[in-house]
Structure formats: structure tokens, C-alpha cells
C-alpha positions in Angstrom: -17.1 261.9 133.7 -20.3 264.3 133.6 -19.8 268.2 133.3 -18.4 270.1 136.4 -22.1 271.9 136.5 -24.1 268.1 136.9 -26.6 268.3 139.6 -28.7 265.7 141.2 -31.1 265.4 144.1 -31.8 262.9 146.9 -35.5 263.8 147.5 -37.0 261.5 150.6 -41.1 262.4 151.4 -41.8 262.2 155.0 -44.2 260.1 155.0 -42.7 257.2 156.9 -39.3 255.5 157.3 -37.2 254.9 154.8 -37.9 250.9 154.2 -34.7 248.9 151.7 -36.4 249.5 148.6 -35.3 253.3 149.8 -32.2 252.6 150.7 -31.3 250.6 147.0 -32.7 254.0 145.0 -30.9 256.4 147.6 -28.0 254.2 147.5 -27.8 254.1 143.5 -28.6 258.0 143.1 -25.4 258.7 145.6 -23.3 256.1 144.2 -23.7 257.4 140.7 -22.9 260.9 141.6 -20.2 260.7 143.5 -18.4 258.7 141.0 -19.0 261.1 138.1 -18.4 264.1 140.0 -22.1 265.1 140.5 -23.6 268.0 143.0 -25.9 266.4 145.2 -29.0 268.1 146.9 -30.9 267.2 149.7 -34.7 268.0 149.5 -37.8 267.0 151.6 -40.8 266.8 149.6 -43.3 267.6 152.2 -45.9 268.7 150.8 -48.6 265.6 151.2 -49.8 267.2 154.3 -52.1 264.5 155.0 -49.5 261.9 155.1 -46.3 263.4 155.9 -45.4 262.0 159.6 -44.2 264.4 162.5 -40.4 263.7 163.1 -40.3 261.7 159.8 -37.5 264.3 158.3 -35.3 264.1 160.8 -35.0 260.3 161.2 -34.8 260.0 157.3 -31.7 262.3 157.4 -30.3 260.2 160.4 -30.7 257.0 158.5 -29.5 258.7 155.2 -26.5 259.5 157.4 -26.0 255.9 158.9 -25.9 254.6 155.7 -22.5 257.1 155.1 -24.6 258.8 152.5 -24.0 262.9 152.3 -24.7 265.8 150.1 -23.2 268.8 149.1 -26.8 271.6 149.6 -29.7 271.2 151.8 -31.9 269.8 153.4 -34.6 272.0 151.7 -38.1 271.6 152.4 -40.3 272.4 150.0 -43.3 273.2 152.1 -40.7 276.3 153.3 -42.0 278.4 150.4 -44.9 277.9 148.2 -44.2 280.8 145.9 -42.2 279.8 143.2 -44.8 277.1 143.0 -47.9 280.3 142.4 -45.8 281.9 139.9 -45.6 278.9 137.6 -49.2 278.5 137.7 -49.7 282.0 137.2 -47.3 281.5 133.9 -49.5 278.6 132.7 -52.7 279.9 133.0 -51.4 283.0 131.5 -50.6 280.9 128.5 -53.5 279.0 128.5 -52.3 275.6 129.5 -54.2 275.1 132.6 -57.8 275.9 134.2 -59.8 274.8 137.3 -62.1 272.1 137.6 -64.2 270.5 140.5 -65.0 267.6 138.9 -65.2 264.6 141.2 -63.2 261.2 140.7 -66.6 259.5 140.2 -67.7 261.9 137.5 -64.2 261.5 136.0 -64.5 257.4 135.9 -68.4 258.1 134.3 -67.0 259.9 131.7 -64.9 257.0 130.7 -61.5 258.0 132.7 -60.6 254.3 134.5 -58.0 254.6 136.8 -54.5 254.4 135.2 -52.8 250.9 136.4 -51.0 251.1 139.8 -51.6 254.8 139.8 -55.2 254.9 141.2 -55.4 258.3 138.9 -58.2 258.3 136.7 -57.5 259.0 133.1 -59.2 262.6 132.7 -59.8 263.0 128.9 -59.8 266.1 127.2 -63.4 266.1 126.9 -63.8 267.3 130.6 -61.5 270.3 129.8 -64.6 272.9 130.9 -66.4 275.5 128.2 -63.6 278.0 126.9 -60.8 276.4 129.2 -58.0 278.4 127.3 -59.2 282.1 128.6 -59.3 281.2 132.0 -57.3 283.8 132.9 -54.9 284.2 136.1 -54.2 281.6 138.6 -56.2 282.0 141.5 -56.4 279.5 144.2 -60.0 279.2 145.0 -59.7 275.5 146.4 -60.4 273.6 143.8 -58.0 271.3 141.7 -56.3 272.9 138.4 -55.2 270.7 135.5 -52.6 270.8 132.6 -54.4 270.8 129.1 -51.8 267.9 128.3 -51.3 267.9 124.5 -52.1 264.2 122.6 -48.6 264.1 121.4 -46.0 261.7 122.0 -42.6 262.3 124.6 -39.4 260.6 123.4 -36.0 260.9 125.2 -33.7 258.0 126.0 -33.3 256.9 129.2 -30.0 255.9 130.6 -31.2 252.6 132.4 -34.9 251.4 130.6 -33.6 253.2 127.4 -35.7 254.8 124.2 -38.8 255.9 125.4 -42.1 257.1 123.4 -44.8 258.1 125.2 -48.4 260.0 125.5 -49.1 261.5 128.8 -52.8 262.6 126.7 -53.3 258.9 126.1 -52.3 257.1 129.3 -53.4 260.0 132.3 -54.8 263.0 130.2 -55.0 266.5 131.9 -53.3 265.7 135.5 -53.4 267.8 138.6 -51.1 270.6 139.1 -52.7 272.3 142.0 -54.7 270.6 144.4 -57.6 271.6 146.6 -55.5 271.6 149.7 -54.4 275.0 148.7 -50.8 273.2 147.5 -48.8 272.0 144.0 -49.0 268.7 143.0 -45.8 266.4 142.9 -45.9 266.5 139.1 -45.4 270.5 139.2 -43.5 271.0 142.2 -40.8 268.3 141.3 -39.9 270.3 137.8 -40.1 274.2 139.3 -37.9 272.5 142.1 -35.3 270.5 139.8 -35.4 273.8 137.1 -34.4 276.3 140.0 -32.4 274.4 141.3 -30.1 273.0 138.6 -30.8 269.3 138.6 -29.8 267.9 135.5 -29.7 264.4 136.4 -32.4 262.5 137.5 -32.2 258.9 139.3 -35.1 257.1 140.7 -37.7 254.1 140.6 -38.9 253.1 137.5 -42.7 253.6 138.8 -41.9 257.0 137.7 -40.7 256.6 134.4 -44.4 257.7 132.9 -44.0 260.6 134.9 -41.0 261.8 133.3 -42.8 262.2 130.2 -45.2 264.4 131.4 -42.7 266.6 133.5 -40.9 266.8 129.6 -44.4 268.5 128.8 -44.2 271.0 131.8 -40.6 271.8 131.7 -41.7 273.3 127.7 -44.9 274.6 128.7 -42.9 276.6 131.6 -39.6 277.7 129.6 -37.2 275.9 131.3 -34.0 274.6 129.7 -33.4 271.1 129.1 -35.3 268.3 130.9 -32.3 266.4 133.2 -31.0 263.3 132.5 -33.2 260.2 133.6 -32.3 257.1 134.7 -35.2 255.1 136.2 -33.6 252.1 137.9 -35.7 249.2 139.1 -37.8 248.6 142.5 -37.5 246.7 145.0 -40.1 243.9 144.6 -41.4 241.6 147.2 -41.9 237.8 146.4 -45.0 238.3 144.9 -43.6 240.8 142.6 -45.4 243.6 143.9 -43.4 246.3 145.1 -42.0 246.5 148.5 -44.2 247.5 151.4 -45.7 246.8 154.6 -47.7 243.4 153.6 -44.0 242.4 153.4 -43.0 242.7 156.9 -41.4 245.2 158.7 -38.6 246.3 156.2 -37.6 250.0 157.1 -33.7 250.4 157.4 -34.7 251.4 161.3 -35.8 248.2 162.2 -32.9 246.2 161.1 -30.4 249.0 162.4 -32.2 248.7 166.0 -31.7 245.0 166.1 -28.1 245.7 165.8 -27.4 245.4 162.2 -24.6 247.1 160.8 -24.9 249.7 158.0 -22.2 248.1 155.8 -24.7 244.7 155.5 -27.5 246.9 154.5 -25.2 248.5 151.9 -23.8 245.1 151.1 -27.2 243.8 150.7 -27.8 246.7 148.1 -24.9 246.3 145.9 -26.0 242.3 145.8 -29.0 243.3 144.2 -27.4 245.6 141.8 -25.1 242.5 140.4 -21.8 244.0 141.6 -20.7 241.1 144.3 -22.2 237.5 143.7 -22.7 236.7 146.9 -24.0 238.6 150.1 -20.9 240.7 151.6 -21.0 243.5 153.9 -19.7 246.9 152.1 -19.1 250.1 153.3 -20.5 253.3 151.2 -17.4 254.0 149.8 -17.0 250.6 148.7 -20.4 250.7 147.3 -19.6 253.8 145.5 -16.0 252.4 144.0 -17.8 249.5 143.1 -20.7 250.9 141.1 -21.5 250.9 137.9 -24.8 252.2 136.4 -23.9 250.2 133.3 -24.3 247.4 135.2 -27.5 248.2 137.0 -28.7 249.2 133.0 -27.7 245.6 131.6 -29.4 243.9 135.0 -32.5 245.9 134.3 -35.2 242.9 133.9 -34.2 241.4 137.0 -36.4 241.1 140.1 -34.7 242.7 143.4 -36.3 240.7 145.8 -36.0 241.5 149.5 -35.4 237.7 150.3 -32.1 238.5 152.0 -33.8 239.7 155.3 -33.0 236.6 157.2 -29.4 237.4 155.9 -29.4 240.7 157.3 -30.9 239.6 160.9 -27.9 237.5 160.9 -25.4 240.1 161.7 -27.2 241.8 164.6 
């Protein structure tokens, strides 16, 4: 059992429907706080204005719902107030640990920054950093992107499901966006003032983030926060061709199957399948699920492909 204070976060962008690879991260994340005595919190990261969907929050929560997933705080929206957001870029520039630059992608890729597998971020090296980029000065959002001067050093922490990790933000992305033209924080900046103020000290969520953690590590020192959370990057949802879960897949949102008359507990029964906990398909409700659960187990299964070939399975029971 975890510490009465443990704190995690369910934290859906509303850029679309949640599709099953959703549901198996969502799932996990609930599953492994409510059987450890964790604080769940509810946030909407909507702050990709381009992409985030009219109407997409409130069918996410419904669906979160169906699924007999719940939370103890929230929903908060990050877009609700940007000013925590301005005052940790005021502290970094202050310090000297980030500055703005204009730079194109193109001029970027020129200078020898290729675009960091899967990412489609270029690498921006620290030879781009601009003439006397430590007395910038104060924040000032002048629409233009601002960068971290990542240092070349390397992150270690262990985490719970891929285990010991060693690695260098400098090396892999170099100095990444913190604040973007649009006049808003990137998700690298906003996800750590969020977690730090709001007392999230575990962390569960796809392993296409797990570089990611090592640079939020970075911010969370460069800012003066406590402790980074816990992490525990459990593994996506992969279609056949190993690639990871999307629309080139077919229609796989929770929405569509739940429209043709599909019953939560097969979606959830689906999920704990790929998670090793039933050897064969089963319906299950959440609570079941929860009972069930065991993160252990998800960490032992953790080279395994969760392939979304149980679809015909799930149209089955409408």
C-alpha cells in the first residue's frame, strides 16, 4: 500500500474520442490506484487549440464514466488558467534556463537536428542556443517559441514497469519547446507545473512517453519542485503491424463499439486480457478489473504486443 498522500492523474486531451488503446492506459492508471489507496484527479489537457475537438471533453468524461471509471477531484482544464504556466517561465528565464528563438524547423534540420524517431521533433542542438542566451532576461511572450537550455547530462530513475532508466534529453531532443508561438505552454512544461501543484506523485501512462519523463526530471530541478512522481510507463496498444493504435486501424474508439451495443464490461474484459490477468476473453466489470489487477503483472508482461485483434470478439456481444 502507497502513502495516504499518493496522488495520480487521469489526464484525456480532447482531441478526439477515446479509441481502446485509451481505454487499456485509463483502465491501468484507475486500476492501480484504487487498489493502493491512490487520489485520483481528473484533468483535460486542452491546450492544443488547433486540434482539440468542440464537445470532445464531455464525451470523454461520458465514456470514462461508462467504463465505471471515477475520480476523487476534477475535471480541471488546463486552458482555465494560463498563469501558473507565465510564472514558471518567468522563474526560468530568471535563472537563465530558457530564451526565445524563431528559428524555423527547416533551419533546425540544416543545422544538423533530424527529427527524433516517432516524434517528428527535430533535435535542436545547443549550437542554436542564440548569442548570450543566459541574460535573456524576463519571460515575455512576444509570439515566438521559448526553449529549455537542456543540460548534456544523463537522467536516471527506475521505473516501475520498463525499469532502470539512463537517459540524455541533450542528446536525443536537445533544447525543447516550453512555450509556443500560439501564445500557450507546451505539454512538456504544462504537464510538470500541473502534476507539482497539484500533488501527483505517481505517474501512469504509455510508454511513448517514457523519454519524456527524463526531461520533465530536468524541469521539475530547474523549477524547485519536490520530488519527480513515481513513473510507470506501461505499454501501447499496437495494431498488427506493430505500429501503434490509430485510425489506419479501423474505427476503434470505445464510442463505436458502445453504439453498436457492446457492453462496457467486454471492453474492460478485453483490457484485462491484454494485461495477462484472465487467459481467455471474459467480460469484467471495473471493479473486477480493479480486484484483479496487478501492476506486477503488467511489469513482467512488458515485451508483449497488445494487439487490438480482439475486435471481432467485441462486435460479438452487441
Amino acid at each position: 500500500m502507497l502513502p495516504q498522500t499518493s496522488t495520480t492523474r487521469l489526464a484525456p486531451s480532447p482531441t478526439g474520442a477515446l479509441h481502446l488503446g485509451n481505454a487499456f492506459a485509463f483502465l491501468v492508471n484507475w486500476a492501480f490506484a484504487r487498489a493502493n489507496g491512490v487520489r485520483i484527479i481528473l484533468r483535460i489537457e486542452d491546450l492544443d487549440g488547433p486540434r482539440v475537438k468542440w464537445g470532445a471533453a464531455d464525451d470523454i468524461v461520458g465514456t470514462l464514466r461508462w467504463l465505471g471509471i471515477d475520480w476523487d477531484e476534477g475535471p480541471h482544464f488546463q486552458s482555465g488558467d494560463l498563469s501558473p504556466y507565465v510564472r514558471a517561465m518567468r522563474t526560468l528565464a530568471e535563472r537563465g534556463l530558457a530564451y526565445p528563438s524563431d528559428l524555423s524547423r527547416g533551419e533546425i534540420e540544416a543545422a544538423g537536428g533530424a527529427p527524433q524517431e516517432g516524434s517528428g521533433e527535430s533535435r535542436f542542438p545547443a549550437s542554436l542556443r542564440p548569442r548570450d542566451w543566459d541574460a535573456v532576461g524576463g519571460f515575455v511572450d512576444t509570439g515566438t517559441n521559448w526553449r529549455f537550455a537542456t543540460p548534456d547530462r544523463v537522467v536516471r530513475f527506475c521505473d516501475r514497469v520498463a525499469g532502470e532508466q539512463a537517459i540524455n534529453p541533450s542528446a536525443s531532443i536537445g533544447d525543447f519547446v516550453l512555450w509556443t508561438k500560439r501564445g500557450v505552454p507546451s505539454y512538456q512544461l504544462a504537464v510538470v507545473v500541473d502534476d507539482a501543484r497539484q500533488g501527483v506523485t505517481e505517474v501512469v501512462r504509455g510508454n511513448d512517453l517514457l523519454d519524456s519523463a527524463a526531461r520533465q526530471a530536468l524541469l521539475y530541478e530547474a523549477l524547485g519542485f519536490a520530488a519527480i512522481p513515481n513513473y510507470s510507463h506501461v505499454p501501447l496498444v499496437v495494431g498488427p503491424d506493430g505500429r501503434r493504435l490509430a485510425k489506419r486501424h479501423g474505427d476503434s474508439r470505445v464510442e463505436h463499439y458502445r453504439g453498436k451495443g457492446v457492453p462496457a464490461e467486454a471492453v474492460v474484459g478485453l483490457v484485462a486480457h491484454w494485461c495477462g490477468m484472465t487467459p481467455r476473453l471474459e467480460p469484467l466489470t471495473a471493479i473486477e478489473f480493479r480486484d484483479g489487477f496487478s501492476l506486477g503483472r503488467l511489469a513482467g508482461a512488458f515485451t508483449r504486443q497488445f494487439l487490438p485483434k480482439d475486435d471481432a470478439w467485441l462486435l460479438s456481444q452487441a
